[in-house]
C-alpha positions in Angstrom: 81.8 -85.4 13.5 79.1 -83.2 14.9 76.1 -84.4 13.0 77.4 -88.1 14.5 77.7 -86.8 18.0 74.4 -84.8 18.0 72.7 -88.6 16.2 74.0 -90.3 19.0 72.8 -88.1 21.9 69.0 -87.9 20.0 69.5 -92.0 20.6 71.0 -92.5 23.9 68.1 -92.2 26.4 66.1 -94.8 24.2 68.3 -97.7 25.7 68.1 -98.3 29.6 71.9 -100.3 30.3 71.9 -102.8 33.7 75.0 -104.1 34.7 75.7 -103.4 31.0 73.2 -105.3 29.3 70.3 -103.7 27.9 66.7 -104.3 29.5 63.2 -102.9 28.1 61.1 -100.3 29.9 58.1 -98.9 30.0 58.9 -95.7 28.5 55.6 -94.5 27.9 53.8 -91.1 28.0 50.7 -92.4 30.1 47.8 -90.4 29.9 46.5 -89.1 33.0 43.4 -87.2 34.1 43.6 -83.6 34.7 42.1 -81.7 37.6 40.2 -78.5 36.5 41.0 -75.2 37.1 38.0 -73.1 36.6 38.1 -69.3 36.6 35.5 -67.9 39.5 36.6 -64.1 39.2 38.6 -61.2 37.5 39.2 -57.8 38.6 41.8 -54.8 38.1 44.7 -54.1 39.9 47.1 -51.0 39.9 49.7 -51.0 37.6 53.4 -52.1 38.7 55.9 -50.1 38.9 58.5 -52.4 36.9 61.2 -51.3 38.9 62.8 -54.6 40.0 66.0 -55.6 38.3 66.3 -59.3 36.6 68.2 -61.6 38.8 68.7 -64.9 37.6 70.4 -66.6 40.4 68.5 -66.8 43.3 68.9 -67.3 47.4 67.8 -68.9 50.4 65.2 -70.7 48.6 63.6 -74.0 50.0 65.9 -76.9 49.4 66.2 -80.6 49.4 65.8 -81.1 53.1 63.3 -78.2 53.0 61.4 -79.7 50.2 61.2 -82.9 52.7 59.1 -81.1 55.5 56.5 -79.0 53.6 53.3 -80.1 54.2 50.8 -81.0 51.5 49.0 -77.8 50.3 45.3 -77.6 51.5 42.6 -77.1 49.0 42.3 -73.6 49.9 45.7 -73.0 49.9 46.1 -74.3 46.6 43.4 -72.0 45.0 45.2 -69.2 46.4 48.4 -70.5 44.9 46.8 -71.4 41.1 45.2 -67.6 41.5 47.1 -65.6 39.1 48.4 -62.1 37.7 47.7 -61.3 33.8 50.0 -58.2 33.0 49.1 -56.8 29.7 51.2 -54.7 27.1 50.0 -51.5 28.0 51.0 -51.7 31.4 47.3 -52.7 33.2 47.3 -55.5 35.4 44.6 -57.8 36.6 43.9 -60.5 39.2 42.1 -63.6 38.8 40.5 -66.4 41.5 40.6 -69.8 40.5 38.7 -72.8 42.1 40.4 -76.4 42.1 38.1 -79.5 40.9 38.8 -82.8 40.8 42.7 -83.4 42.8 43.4 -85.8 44.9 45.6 -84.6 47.7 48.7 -86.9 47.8 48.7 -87.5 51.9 52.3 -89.0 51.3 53.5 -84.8 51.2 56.1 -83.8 49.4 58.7 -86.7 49.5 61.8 -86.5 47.3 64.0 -89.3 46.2 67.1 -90.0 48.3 70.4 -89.9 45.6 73.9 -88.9 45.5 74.5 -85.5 46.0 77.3 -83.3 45.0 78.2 -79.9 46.1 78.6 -78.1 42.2 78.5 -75.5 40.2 77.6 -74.2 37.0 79.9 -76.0 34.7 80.2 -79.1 36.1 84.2 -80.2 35.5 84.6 -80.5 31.6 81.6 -78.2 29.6 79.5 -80.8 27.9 77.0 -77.8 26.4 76.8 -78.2 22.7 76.6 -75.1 20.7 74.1 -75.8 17.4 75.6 -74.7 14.1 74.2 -76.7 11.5 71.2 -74.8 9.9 69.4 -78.3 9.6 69.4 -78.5 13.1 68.8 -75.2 14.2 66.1 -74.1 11.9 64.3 -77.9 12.6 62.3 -79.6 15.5 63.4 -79.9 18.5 66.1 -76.8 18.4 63.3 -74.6 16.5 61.2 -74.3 19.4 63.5 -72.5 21.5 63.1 -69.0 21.9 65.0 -65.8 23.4 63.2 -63.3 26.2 64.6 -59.5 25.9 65.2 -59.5 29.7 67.9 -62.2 29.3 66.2 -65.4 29.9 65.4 -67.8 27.2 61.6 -69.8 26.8 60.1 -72.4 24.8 57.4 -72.3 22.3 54.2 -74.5 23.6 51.4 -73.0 21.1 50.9 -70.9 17.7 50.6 -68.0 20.3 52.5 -68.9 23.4 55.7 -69.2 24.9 56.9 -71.1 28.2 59.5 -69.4 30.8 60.3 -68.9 34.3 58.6 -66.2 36.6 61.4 -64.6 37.6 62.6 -63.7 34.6 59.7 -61.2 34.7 58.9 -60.7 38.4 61.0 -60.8 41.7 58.4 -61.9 43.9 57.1 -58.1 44.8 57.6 -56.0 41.8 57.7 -56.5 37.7 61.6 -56.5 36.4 62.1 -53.4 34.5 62.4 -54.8 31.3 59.2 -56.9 31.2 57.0 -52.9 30.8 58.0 -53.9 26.9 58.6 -57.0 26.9 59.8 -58.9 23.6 60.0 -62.6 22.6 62.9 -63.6 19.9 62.0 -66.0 17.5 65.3 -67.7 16.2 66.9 -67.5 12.3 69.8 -68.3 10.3 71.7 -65.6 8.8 72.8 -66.4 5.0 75.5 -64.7 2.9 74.3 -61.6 1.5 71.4 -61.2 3.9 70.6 -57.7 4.4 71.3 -56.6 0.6 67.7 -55.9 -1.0 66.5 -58.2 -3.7 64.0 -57.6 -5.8 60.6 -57.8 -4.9 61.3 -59.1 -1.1 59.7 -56.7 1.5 61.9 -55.6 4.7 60.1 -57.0 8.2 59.2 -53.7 10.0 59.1 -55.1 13.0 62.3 -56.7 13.4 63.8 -54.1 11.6 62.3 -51.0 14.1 62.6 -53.4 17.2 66.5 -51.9 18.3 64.9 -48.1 17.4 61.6 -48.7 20.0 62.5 -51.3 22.6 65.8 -50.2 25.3 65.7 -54.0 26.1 66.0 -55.3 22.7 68.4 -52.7 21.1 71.4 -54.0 23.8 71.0 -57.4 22.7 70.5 -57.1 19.1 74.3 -54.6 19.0 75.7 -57.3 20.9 74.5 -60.4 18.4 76.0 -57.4 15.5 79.2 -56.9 17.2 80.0 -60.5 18.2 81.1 -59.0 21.8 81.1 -61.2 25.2 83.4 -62.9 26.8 86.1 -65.4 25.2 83.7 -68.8 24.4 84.3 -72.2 25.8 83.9 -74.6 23.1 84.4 -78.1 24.3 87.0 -79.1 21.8 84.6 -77.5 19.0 85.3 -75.9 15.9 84.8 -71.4 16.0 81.5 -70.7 14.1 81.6 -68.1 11.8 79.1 -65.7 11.2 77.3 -67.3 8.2 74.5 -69.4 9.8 74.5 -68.0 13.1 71.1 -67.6 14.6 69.5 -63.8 14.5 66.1 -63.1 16.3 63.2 -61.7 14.7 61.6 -60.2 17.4 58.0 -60.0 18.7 55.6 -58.2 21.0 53.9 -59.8 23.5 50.3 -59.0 24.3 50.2 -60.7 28.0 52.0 -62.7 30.8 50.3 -65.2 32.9 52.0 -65.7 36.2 51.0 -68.1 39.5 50.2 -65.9 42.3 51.8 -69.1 44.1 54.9 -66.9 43.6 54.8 -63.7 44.8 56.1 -63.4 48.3 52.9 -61.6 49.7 51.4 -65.1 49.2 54.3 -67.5 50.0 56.3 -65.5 52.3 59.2 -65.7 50.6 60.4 -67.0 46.9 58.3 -70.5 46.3 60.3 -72.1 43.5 57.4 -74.7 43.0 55.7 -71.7 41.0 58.8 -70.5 39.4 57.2 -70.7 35.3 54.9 -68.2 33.2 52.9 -67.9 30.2 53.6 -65.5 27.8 50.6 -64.5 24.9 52.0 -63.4 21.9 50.6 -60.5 20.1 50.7 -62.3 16.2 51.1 -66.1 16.0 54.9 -67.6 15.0 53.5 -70.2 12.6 56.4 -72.3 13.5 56.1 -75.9 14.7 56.1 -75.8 18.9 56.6 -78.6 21.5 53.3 -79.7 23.2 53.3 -80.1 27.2 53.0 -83.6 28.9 53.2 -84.8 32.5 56.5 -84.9 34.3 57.5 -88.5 35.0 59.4 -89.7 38.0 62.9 -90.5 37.3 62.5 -93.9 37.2 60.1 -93.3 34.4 62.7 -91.7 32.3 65.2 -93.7 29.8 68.3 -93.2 31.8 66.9 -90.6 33.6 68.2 -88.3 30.9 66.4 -84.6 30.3 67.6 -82.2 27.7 67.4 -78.5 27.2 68.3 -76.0 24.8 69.2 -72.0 25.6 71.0 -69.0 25.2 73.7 -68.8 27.7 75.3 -65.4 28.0 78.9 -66.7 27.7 78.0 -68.0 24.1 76.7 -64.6 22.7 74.4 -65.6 19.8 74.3 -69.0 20.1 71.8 -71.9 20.7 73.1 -74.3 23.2 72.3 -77.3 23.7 72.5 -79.8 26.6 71.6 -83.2 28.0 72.1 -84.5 32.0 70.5 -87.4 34.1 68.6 -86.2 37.2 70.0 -86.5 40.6 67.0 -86.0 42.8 63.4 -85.0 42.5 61.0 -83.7 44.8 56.6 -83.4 44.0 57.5 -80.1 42.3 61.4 -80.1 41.4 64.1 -81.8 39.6 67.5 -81.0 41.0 70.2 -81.5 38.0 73.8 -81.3 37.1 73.4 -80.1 33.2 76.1 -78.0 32.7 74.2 -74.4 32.2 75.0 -70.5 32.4 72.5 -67.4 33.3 70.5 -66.6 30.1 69.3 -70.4 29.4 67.3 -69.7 32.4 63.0 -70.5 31.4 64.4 -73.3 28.8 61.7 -76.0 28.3 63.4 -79.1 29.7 61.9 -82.3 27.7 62.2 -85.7 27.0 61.4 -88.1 24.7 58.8 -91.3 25.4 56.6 -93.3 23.6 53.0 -92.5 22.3 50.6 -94.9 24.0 49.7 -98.5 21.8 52.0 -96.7 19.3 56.2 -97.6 18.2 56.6 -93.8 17.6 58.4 -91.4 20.4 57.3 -88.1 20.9 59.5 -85.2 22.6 57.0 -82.8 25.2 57.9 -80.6 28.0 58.4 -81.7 31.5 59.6 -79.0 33.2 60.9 -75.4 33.0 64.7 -74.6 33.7 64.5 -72.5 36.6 68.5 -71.9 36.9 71.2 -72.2 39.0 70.1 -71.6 42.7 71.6 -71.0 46.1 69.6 -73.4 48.7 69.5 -73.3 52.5 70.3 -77.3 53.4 70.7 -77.9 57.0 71.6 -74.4 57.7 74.6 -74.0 54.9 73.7 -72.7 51.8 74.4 -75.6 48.7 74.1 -74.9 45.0 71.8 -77.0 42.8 70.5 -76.3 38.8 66.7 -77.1 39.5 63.7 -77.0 37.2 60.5 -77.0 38.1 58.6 -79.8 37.0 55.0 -79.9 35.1 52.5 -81.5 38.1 48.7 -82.2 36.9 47.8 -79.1 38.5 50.2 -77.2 36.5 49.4 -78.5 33.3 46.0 -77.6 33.9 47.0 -74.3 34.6 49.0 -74.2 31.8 46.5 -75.5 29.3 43.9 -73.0 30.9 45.8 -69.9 29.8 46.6 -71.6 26.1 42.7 -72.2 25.2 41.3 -70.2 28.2 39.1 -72.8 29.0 39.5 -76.1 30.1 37.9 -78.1 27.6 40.8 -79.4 25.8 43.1 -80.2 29.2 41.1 -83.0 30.6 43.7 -85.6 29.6 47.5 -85.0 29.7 
């Protein structure tokens, strides 16, 4: 009965229903032309103190009606807010300047789309998250690419070397959280019966094996996944899963973070949600298959307006969860969303699935990142919304710069 169900929801979105008869769409990934970001200068900074503690819910940040009345960045300002932080695994920091080729400035400012609105929270009514048990899922595209941060957030897999997340998992805005000093990305498996006992000839994997002995954010997580612990599971009507075929992480260094200085408060003045994503460089490649960016869409764009994510919520210790929700409202540089979601599948790639241009083949990439449940000021009362932040031109060139650290190969997206 699962296989069917998860079938069904991998077919849903291709269908657009009207009055209950289906119509065709232009669902289609249309290429567009990137702007350039081109590096003008790098220098040192001091190191952080990694003192800040990892909050994943976070307040009084620019809302709906807020996101209505910002004015459109200037070209200036925008250079300032593409500049960016590189923190490096042994603690050193730099800062690089970025000029911005090529945009057009949208004079239109940052309109959103007027929808229903509804005052939630994080499990929206009945819990329509989908915990993935079935090794052929788990271990395959798209549920593969889904990845676990040792500060609690989760991420996505966008190269052979990188991994997509959200910036506050690893900054506050004025400090580095403290677990990002050693920070660790974990690369999802399936325990088997009998794992663990020796077999001839098969070599132990050091560095999963010595990640609880070095790492104080690792070790916690990984006697948690041994012990089964948390809190009693929701399961939607779903059957217990048992501990054979239950994901483990192999876990893996990571050799240096990208992060928009867009986001720190010294530039914004306060938390700017637009820049809430980060790169992460990992130190050896995964040589597992990874989900390529593309261009975030405007609802209308989207079959059914559907986006889904996959994560590792906290209440479902060990798990992948899955989910899938239609968007409510958009602004330039957010998606506000109902998708059922707990703290921990914050930094979860949010995709979709469109046709490949002059081609019948559909193609999953990432549209946005899941930035988490938030608390939002909205005509002076403070609403809850689960927003992501959506994948703009000028982020994908970003993006793409720190991948290939140049920008020849992000001119089209």
């Amino acid at each position: 009965m699962e296989h069917m169900l998860l079938v069904f929801m991998f077919f849903i979105p291709v269908l657009s229903l009207t009055d209950g008869t289906e119509t065709e769409q232009d669902f289609t990934w249309h290429l567009k032309k990137i702007p350039q970001i081109v590096r003008e200068r790098t220098f040192s900074l001091d190191s952080p103190k990694f003192e800040a503690k990892t909050k994943l819910e976070l307040n009084s940040v620019c809302g709906i009606e807020c996101q209505r009345k910002l004015p459109v960045p200037s070209l200036s300002e925008l250079k300032d807010l593409f500049s960016y932080e590189t923190i490096f695994e042994n603690g050193t920091r730099t800062l690089t300047e970025v000029n911005v080729l090529g945009l057009v400035l949208d004079p239109a400012g940052n309109t959103t789309t007027q929808r229903s609105s509804r005052k939630k929270r994080q499990i929206y009514g009945t819990d329509s998250r989908f915990s993935i048990y079935d090794k052929r899922f788990m271990t395959n595209f798209p549920f593969n690419t889904a990845v676990k941060i040792s500060t609690g957030c989760s991420g996505i897999l966008i190269s052979p070397k990188h991994v997509l997340t959200a910036a506050h998992c690893l900054h506050n805005g004025k400090d580095y959280v403290k677990g990002s000093k050693r920070l660790r990305v974990g690369l999802m498996k399936t325990k088997s019966r009998g794992e663990g006992r020796k077999r001839k000839g098969a070599k132990r994997n050091r560095r999963e094996v010595s990640a609880a002995q070095e790492d104080p954010e690792v070790a916690p997580e990984l006697r948690r996944q041994s012990k089964g612990g948390g809190r009693k599971q929701r399961r939607s009507g779903r059957k217990q899963g048992t501990s054979d075929g239950m994901p483990s992480f192999q876990w893996t260094r990571v050799k240096s973070t990208h992060i928009p200085k867009g986001w720190f408060k010294g530039v914004s003045g306060d938390i700017a949600l637009d820049y809430d994503y980060a790169v992460l460089e990992l130190k050896r490649p995964h040589k597992r298959r990874y989900m390529e960016l593309g261009i975030s869409p405007t609802i209308k764009m989207m079959p059914g307006s559907m986006i889904h994510f996959s994560g590792f919520d906290n209440d479902r210790s060990g798990q992948l969860v899955y989910r899938f929700c239609s968007i409510s409202d958009e602004s330039n540089d957010l998606f506000y969303q109902y998708c059922d979601a707990e703290p921990g599948s914050t930094g979860s790639g949010v995709y979709l699935r469109l046709k490949e241009p002059n081609k019948k083949k559909w193609k999953r990439k990432i549209i946005a990142v899941y930035s988490g449940h938030q608390w939002v000021d909205v005509n002076g009362e403070q609403q809850d919304y689960n927003v992501a932040v959506r994948i703009t031109p000028l982020k994908y060139a970003q993006i793409c710069f720190w991948i290939h650290g140049n920008d020849e190969n992000c001119t089209q997206g």
